[in-house]
C-alpha positions in Angstrom: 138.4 -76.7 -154.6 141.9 -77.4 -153.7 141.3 -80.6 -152.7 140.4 -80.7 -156.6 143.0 -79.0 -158.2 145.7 -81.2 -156.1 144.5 -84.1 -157.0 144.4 -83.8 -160.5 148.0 -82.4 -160.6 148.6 -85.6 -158.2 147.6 -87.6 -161.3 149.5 -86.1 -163.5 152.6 -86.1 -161.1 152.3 -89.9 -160.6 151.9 -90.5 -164.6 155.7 -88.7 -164.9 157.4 -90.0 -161.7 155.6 -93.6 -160.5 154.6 -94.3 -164.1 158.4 -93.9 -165.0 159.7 -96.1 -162.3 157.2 -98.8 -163.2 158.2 -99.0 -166.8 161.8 -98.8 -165.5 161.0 -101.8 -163.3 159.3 -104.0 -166.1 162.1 -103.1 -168.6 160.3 -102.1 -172.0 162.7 -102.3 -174.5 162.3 -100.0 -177.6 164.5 -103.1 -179.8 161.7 -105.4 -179.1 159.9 -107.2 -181.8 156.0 -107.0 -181.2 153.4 -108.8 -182.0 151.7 -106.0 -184.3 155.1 -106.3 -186.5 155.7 -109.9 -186.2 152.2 -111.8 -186.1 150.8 -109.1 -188.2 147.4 -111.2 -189.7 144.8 -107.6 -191.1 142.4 -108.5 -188.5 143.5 -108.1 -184.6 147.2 -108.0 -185.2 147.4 -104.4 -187.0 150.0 -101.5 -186.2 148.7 -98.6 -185.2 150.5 -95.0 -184.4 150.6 -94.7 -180.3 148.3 -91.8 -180.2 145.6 -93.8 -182.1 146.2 -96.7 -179.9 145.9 -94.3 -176.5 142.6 -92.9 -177.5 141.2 -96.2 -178.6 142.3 -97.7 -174.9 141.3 -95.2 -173.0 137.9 -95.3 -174.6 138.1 -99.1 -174.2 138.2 -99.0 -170.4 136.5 -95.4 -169.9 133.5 -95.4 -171.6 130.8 -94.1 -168.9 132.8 -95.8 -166.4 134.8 -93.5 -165.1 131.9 -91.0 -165.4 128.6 -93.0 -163.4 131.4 -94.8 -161.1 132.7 -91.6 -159.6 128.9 -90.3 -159.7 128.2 -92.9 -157.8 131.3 -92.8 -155.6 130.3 -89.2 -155.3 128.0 -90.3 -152.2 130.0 -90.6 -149.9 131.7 -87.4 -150.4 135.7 -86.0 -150.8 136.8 -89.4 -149.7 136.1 -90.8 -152.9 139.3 -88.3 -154.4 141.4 -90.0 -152.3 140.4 -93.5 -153.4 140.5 -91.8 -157.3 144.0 -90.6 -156.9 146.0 -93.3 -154.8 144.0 -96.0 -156.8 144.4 -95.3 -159.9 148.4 -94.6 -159.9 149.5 -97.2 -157.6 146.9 -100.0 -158.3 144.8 -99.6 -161.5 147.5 -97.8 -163.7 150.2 -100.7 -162.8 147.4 -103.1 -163.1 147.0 -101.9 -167.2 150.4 -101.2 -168.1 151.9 -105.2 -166.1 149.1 -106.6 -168.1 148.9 -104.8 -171.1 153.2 -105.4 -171.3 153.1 -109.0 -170.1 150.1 -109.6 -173.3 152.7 -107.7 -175.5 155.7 -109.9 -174.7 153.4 -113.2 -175.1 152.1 -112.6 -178.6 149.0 -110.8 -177.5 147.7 -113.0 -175.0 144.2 -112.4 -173.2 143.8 -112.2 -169.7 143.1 -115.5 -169.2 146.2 -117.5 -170.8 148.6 -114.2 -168.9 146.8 -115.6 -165.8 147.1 -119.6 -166.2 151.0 -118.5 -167.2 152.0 -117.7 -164.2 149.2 -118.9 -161.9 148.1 -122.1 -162.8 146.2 -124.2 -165.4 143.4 -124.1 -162.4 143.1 -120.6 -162.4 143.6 -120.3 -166.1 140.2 -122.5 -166.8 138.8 -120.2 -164.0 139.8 -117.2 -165.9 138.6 -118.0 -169.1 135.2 -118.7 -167.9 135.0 -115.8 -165.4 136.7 -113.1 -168.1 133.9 -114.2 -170.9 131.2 -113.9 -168.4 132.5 -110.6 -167.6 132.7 -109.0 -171.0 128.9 -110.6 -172.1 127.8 -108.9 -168.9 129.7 -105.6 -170.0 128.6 -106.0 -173.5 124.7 -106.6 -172.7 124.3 -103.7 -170.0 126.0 -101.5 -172.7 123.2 -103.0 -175.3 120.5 -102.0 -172.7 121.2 -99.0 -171.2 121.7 -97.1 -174.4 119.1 -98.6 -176.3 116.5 -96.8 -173.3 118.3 -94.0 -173.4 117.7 -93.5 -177.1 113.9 -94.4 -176.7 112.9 -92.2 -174.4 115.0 -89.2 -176.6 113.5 -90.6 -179.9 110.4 -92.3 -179.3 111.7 -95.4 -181.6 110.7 -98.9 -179.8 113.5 -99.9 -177.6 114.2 -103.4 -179.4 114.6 -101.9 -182.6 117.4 -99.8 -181.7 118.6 -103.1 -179.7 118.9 -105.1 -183.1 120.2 -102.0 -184.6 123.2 -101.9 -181.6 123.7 -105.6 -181.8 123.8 -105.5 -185.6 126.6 -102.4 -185.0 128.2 -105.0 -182.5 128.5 -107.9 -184.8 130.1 -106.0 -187.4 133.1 -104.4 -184.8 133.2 -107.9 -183.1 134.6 -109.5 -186.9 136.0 -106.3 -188.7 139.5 -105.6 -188.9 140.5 -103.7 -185.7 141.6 -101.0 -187.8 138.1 -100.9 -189.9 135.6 -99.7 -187.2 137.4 -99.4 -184.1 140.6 -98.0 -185.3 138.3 -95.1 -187.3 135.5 -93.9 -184.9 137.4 -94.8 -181.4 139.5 -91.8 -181.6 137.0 -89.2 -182.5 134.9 -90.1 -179.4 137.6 -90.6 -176.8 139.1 -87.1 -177.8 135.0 -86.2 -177.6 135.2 -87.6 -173.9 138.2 -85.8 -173.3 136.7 -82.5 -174.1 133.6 -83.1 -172.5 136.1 -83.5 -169.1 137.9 -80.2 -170.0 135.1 -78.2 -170.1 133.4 -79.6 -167.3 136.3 -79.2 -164.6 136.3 -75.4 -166.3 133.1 -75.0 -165.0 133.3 -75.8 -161.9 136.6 -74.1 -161.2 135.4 -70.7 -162.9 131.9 -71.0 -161.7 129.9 -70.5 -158.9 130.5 -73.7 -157.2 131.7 -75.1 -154.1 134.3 -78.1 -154.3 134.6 -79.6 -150.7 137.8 -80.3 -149.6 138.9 -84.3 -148.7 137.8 -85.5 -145.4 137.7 -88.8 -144.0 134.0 -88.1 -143.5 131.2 -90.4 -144.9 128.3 -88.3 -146.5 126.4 -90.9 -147.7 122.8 -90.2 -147.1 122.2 -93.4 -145.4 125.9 -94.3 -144.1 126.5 -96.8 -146.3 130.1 -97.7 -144.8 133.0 -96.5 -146.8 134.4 -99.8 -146.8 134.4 -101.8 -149.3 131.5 -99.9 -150.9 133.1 -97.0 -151.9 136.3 -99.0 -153.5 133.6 -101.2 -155.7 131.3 -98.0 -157.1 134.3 -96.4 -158.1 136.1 -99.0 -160.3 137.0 -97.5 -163.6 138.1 -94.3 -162.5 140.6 -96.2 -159.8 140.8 -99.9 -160.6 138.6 -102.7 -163.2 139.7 -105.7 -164.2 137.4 -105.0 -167.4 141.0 -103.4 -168.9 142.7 -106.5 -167.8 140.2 -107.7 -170.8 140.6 -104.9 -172.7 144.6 -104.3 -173.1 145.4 -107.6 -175.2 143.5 -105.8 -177.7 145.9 -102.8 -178.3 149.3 -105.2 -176.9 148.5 -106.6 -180.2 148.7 -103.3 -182.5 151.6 -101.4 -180.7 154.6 -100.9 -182.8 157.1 -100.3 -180.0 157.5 -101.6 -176.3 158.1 -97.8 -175.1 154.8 -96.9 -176.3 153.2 -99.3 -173.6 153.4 -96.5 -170.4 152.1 -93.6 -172.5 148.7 -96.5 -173.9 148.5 -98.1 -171.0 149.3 -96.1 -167.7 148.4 -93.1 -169.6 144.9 -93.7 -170.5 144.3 -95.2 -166.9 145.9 -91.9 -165.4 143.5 -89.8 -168.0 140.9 -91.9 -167.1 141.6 -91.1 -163.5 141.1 -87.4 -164.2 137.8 -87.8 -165.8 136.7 -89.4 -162.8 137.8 -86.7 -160.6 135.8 -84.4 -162.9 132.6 -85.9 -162.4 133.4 -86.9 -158.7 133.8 -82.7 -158.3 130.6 -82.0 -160.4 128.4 -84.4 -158.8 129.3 -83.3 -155.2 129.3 -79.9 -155.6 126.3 -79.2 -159.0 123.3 -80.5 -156.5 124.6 -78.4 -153.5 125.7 -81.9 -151.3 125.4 -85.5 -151.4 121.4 -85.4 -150.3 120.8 -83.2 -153.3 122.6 -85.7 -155.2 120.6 -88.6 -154.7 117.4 -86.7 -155.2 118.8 -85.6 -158.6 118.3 -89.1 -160.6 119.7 -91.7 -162.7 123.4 -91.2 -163.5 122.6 -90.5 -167.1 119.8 -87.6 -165.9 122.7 -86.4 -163.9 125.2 -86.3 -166.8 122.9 -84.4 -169.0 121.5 -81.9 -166.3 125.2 -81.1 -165.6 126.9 -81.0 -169.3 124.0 -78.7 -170.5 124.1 -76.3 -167.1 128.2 -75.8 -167.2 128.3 -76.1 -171.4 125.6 -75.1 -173.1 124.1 -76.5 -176.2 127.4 -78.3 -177.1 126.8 -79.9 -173.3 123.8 -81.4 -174.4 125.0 -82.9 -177.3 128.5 -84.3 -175.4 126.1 -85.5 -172.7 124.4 -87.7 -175.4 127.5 -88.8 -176.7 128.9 -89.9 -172.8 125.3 -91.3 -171.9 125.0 -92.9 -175.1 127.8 -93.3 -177.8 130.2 -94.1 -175.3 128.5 -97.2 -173.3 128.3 -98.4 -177.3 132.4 -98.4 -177.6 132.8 -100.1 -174.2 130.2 -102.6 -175.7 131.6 -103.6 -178.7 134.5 -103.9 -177.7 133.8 -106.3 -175.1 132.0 -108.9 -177.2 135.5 -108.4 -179.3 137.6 -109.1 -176.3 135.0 -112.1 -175.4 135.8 -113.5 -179.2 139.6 -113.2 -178.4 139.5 -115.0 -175.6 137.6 -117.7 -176.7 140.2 -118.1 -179.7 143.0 -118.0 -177.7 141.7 -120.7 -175.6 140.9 -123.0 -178.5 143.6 -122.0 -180.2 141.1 -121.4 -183.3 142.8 -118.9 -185.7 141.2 -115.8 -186.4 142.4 -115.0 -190.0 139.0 -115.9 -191.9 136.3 -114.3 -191.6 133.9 -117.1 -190.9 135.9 -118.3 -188.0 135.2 -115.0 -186.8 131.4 -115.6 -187.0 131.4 -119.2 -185.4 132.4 -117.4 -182.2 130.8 -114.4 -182.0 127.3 -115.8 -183.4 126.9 -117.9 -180.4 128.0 -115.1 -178.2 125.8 -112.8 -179.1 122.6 -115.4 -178.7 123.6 -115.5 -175.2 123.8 -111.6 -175.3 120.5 -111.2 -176.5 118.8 -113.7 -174.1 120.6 -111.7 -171.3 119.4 -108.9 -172.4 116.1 -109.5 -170.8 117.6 -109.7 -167.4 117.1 -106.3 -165.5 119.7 -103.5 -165.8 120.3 -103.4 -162.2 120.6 -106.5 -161.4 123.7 -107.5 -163.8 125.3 -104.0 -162.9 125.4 -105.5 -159.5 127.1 -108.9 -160.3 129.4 -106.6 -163.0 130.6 -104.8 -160.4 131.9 -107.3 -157.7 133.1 -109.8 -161.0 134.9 -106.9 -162.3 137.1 -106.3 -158.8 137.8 -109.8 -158.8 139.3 -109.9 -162.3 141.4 -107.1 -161.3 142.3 -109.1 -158.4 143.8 -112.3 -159.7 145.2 -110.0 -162.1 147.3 -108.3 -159.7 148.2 -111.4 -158.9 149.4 -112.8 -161.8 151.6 -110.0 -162.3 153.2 -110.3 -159.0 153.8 -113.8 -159.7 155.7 -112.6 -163.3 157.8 -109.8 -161.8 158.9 -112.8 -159.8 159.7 -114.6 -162.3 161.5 -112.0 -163.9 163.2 -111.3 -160.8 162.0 -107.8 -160.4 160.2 -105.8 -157.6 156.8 -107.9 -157.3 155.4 -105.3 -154.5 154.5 -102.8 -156.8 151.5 -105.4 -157.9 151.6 -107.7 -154.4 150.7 -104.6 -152.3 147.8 -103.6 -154.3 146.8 -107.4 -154.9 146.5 -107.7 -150.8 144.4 -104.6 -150.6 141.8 -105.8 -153.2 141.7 -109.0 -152.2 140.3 -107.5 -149.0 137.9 -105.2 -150.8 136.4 -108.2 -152.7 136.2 -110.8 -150.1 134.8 -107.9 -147.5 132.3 -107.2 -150.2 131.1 -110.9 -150.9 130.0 -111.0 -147.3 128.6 -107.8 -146.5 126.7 -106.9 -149.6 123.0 -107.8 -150.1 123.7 -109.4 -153.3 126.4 -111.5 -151.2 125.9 -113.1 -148.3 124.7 -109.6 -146.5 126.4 -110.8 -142.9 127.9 -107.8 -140.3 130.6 -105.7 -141.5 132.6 -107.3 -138.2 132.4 -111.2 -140.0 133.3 -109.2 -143.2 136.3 -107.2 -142.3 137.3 -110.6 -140.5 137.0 -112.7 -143.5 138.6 -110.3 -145.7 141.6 -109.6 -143.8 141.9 -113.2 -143.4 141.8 -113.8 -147.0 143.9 -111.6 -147.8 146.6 -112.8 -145.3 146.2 -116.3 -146.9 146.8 -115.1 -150.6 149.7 -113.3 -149.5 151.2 -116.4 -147.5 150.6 -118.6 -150.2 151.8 -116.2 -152.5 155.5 -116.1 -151.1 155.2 -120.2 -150.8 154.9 -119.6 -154.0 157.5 -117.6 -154.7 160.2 -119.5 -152.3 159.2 -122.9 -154.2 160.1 -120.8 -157.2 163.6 -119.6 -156.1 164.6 -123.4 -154.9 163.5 -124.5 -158.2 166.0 -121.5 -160.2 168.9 -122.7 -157.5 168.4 -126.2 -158.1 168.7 -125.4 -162.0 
């Protein structure tokens, strides 16, 4: 239980004091001119007030992330708080709020253009393939899951609640931001939000036993802590899906100072939601056995939420198992179109334009859609570290170009680009060799980004001397 409590004050501690110094660092200046006032266009360019714009992006990047992650990450026990808490405000909060604040200073600009900035037009074309297939994987596992989910509570035929979500999808794809996603967004990330309250109330004030952090592994069947752990957990510590996701809101904030409390604040509040469920799914089903004889995640969610809250429970669980996949969704096939205009430099004003990208986007959607759940969850996951990855990156490589402290990104860049490259070898959907050739060809990675990193960087510095 303390292990619990500690934590979250942890996270809140880190928002005040490392999330201060970060900002700091970068430099937000409240004079600035932003995009949302100066390339303001009705459609994706639209101010919104902060607190609007901080529940819309945490329920951008939480959705039932933070919630079937950290049930997941759950497995292998109290270790997984650890990963929760030093994750999210050293890595995945400075990973939202460098690229949500180096978007805002570059007229909005998806993940993929940040990326080819400062790393290359190589890695730029990279990006822009890799994010789009990223956010259509996103957006059709959040077509399918909820879609079943609603079946088997309704008894309507799964595809017609498919063409009733992708009809839903079109619409927030190509409507004013402010429309759809700027009226419903709020109401359901405050939802969320209460849903996290009253859980964690529960388990403090109930009859339930929080174990305390341990460097033990209580997986079931010893699945090694490394690097599965640090992939199943990903939007409660880390997920390059907000790398995708913060261009959005860059482009509607009013005021640079408003970036920490949008950006590191939602990934610090979505941080605590994790821990939430982390706590409930270790402790609700008596252990980590219990656990994975207890079910699918969204069995889990809905055994828990009506247990610790009731009626009310039940009908929050069907809004996390089921309204909020939808918002993660949409708002990836709107992220997809963004990206894709960006990168043809195709302007977004009328609405038709709008259509010629996201008609053909969808069509892909929809064929994808017949691919099994678990199998794209599977690539999602590992393609999701690796955005987060290069993203790191690319916002080492801009603190260096601005001069400024670059290990606050480098650090976390080296770690993940361990996690990923470990991954890629060991995992069955990789190459599945022995965790020996794995940790060796991760750590070796790793050392090799960071050495041509600082070439990098040295090449730079001659290059500002010599002008």
């Amino acid at each position: 239980m303390y292990s619990f409590i500690f934590s979250i004050i942890a996270l809140i501690v880190g928002y005040f004091i490392y999330g201060k110094f970060v900002d700091g660092l970068f430099g937000s200046n409240e004079a600035a001119i932003t995009p949302a006032n100066r390339l303001a266009d009705g459609v994706d360019y639209v101010k919104l007030d902060w607190k609007k714009a901080f529940l819309i992006q945490f329920l951008n990047i939480a959705g039932t992330g933070p919630i079937f992650g950290a049930i997941a990450g759950a497995m292998w026990g109290p270790v997984a708080f650890l990963w929760i808490v030093f994750g999210c405000i050293f890595a995945g909060a400075v990973h939202d709020f460098l690229i949500g604040m180096m978007s805002l200073r570059d007229d909005g600009a998806t993940i993929a253009e940040i990326v080819g900035k400062y790393l290359g037009l190589s890695a730029r074309n990279f990006m822009r393939v890799f994010s789009i297939v990223l956010l259509l994987l996103v957006g059709v596992v959040f077509i399918t899951s909820p879609a079943d989910i609603l079946a088997q509570l309704t008894g309507v035929n799964r595809y017609i609640l498919i063409v009733c979500i992708i009809i839903y999808y079109l619409l927030a794809t190509v409507l004013p931001v402010d429309k759809v996603i700027g009226k419903i967004y709020p109401l359901f990330g405050a939802s969320l939000l209460i849903m996290a309250v009253g859980i964690a109330l529960g388990l403090i004030f109930g009859d339930y036993t929080i174990p305390e952090v341990s460097f033990t592994n209580f997986h079931p069947n010893k699945v090694p802590i490394f690097p599965y752990l640090f992939i199943s957990i990903a939007c409660g510590a880390i997920s390059g899906f907000h790398a995708t996701q913060a261009p959005m809101m860059a482009r509607c904030l009013s005021n640079e100072k408003e970036g920490r409390k949008v950006f590191y604040g939602s990934m610090i509040t979505e941080g605590i939601v994790a821990l939430v469920w982390a706590a409930a799914a270790m402790s609700f089903f008596g252990g980590t056995e219990g656990l994975a004889a207890a079910g699918n995640p969204g069995v889990i969610v809905t055994k828990i939420s009506t247990s610790l809250l009731g009626k009310a429970g039940g009908i929050l669980a069907i809004l996390g198992v089921v309204a909020c996949p939808i918002t993660s969704g949409d708002t990836a096939f709107r992220s997809a179109r963004m990206a894709i205009a960006d990168a043809t430099k195709f302007k977004q004003g009328p609405l038709m334009n709008r259509f010629i990208i996201a008609i053909p986007l969808f069509a892909i959607g929809i064929a994808l859609c017949f691919i099994p759940f678990d199998i794209i969850w599977r690539y999602f996951s590992w393609a999701n570290q690796t955005i987060a990855t290069i993203s790191l990156w690319a916002a080492a490589a801009y603190l260096v170009t601005e001069n400024k402290n670059h290990w606050i990104a480098t650090i976390p860049a080296t770690f993940m680009t361990v996690v990923i490259f470990t991954y890629i070898i060991v995992a069955k959907e990789g190459l599945g060799l022995s965790m020996t050739i794995g940790y060796f060809v991760g750590i070796s990675m790793a050392i090799l980004s960071f050495t041509l990193f600082f070439i990098s960087i040295n090449k730079k510095r001659r290059n500002n001397v010599k002008n």
